[in-house]
C-alpha positions in Angstrom: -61.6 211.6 124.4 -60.9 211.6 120.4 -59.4 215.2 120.8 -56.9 214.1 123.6 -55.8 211.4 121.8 -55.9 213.2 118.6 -53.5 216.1 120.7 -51.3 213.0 122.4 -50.3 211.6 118.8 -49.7 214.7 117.6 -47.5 215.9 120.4 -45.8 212.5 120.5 -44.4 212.3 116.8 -43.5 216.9 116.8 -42.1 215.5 120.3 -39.9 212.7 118.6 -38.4 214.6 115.4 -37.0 218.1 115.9 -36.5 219.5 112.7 -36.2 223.0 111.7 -39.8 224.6 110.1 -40.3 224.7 106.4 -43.6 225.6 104.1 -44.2 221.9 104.1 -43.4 220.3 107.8 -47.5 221.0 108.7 -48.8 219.3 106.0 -45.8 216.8 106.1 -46.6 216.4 110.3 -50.0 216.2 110.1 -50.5 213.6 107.4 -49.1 210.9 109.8 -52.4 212.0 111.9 -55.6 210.7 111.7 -57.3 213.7 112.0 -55.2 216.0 109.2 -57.7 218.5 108.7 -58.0 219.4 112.2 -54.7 219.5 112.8 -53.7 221.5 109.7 -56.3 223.8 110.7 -55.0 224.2 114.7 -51.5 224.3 113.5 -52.1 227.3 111.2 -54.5 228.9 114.0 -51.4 230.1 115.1 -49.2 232.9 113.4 -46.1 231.3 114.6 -46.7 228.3 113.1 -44.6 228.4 109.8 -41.4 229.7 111.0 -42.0 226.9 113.8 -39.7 223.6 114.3 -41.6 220.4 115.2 -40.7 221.6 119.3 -42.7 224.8 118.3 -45.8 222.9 116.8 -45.9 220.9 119.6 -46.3 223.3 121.7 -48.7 225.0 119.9 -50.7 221.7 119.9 -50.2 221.9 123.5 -52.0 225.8 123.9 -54.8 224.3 121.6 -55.5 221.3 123.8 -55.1 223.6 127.1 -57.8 225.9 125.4 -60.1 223.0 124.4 -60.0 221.7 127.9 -60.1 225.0 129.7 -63.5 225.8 127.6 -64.9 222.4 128.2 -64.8 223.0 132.0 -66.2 226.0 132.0 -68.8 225.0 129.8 -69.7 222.3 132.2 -69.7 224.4 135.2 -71.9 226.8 133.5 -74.5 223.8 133.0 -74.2 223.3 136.8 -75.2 227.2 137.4 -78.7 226.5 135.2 -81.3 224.9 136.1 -80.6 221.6 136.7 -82.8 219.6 139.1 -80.7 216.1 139.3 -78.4 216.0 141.8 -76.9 213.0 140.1 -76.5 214.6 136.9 -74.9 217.6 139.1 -72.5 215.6 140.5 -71.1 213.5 137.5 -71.0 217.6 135.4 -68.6 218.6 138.5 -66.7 215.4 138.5 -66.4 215.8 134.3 -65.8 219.9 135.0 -62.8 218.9 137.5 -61.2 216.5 135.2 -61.4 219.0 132.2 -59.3 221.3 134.6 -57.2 219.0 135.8 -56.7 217.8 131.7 -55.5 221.6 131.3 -53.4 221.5 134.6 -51.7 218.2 132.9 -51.2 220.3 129.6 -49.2 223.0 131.8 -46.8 220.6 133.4 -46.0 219.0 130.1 -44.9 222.5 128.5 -43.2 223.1 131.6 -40.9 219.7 131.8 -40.7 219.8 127.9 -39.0 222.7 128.1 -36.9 221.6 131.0 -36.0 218.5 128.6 -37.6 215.9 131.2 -38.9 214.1 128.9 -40.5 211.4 130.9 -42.1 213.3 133.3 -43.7 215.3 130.0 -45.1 212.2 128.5 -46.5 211.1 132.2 -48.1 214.4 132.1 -49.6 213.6 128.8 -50.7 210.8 129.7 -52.6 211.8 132.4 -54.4 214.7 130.0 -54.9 211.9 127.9 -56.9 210.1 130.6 -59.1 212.8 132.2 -61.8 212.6 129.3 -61.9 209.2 129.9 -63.0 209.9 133.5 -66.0 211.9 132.4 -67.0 209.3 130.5 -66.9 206.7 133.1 -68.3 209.0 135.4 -71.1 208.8 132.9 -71.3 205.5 132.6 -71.7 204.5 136.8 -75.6 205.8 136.1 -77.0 203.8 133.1 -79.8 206.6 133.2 -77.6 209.4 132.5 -76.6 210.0 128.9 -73.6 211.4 128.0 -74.0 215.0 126.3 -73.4 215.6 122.7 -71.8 219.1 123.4 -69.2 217.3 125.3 -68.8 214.6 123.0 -68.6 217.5 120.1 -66.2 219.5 122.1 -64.1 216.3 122.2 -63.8 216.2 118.9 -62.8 219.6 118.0 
């Protein structure tokens, strides 16, 4: 949940101010984040990333927040393969895996109507990557019993 909204304000202000890439426009960017560190540190993940505009942050923003939620399903599929003996607690990890995949899904649509320059349908698409996190945690939250895992939580955060 913090990383998707983290990943949403990012994208939103690169989104809003299309300016050509200089030494200083990552630093610049990401100290209107709440998160600078993190997003210093994904910006500059990627080799590209200094001769980029605010467009081509974005969308490296974007790959980073398809990765993160591409790993978080698998991650929570694997968990279903072990040896888990709840069938609760199986079915709430395959409700959170498919909303991870579908948070990536959301993340692919957006790159392909932000390139198309349909902008609304991007930020619907957003949106909804925005909101899949949240699913797992209300999935969570239907069994009182069921505590919501730290890995996921962590991922979230990264």
């Amino acid at each position: 949940m913090g990383s998707s909204f983290f990943f949403f304000n990012i994208i939103v202000s690169l989104a809003l101010t299309l300016v050509n890439g200089d030494a200083g426009l990552i630093q610049k960017t990401c100290k209107t984040t709440k998160y600078y560190d993190l997003c210093v540190s994904s910006l500059k993940s990627d080799p590209t990333s200094g001769n980029s505009d605010t467009k081509g942050l974005a969308m490296i923003m974007v790959g980073v927040g398809m990765a993160n939620a591409t790993a978080t399903s698998t991650f929570l599929s694997s968990q279903l393969i072990s040896t888990i003996n709840d069938t609760i607690l199986e079915k709430v990890l395959k409700e959170c895996s498919d909303k991870y995949a579908h948070a990536g899904d959301a993340l692919q649509a957006f790159v392909q109507d932000f390139d198309s320059e349909l902008y609304d349908y991007a930020y619907m698409h957003l949106m909804a990557d925005r909101d899949y996190p949240n699913a797992c945690h209300n999935a969570f939250r239907r069994y009182p019993r069921l505590i919501y895992p730290q890995e996921i939580a962590r991922r979230e955060m990264v």
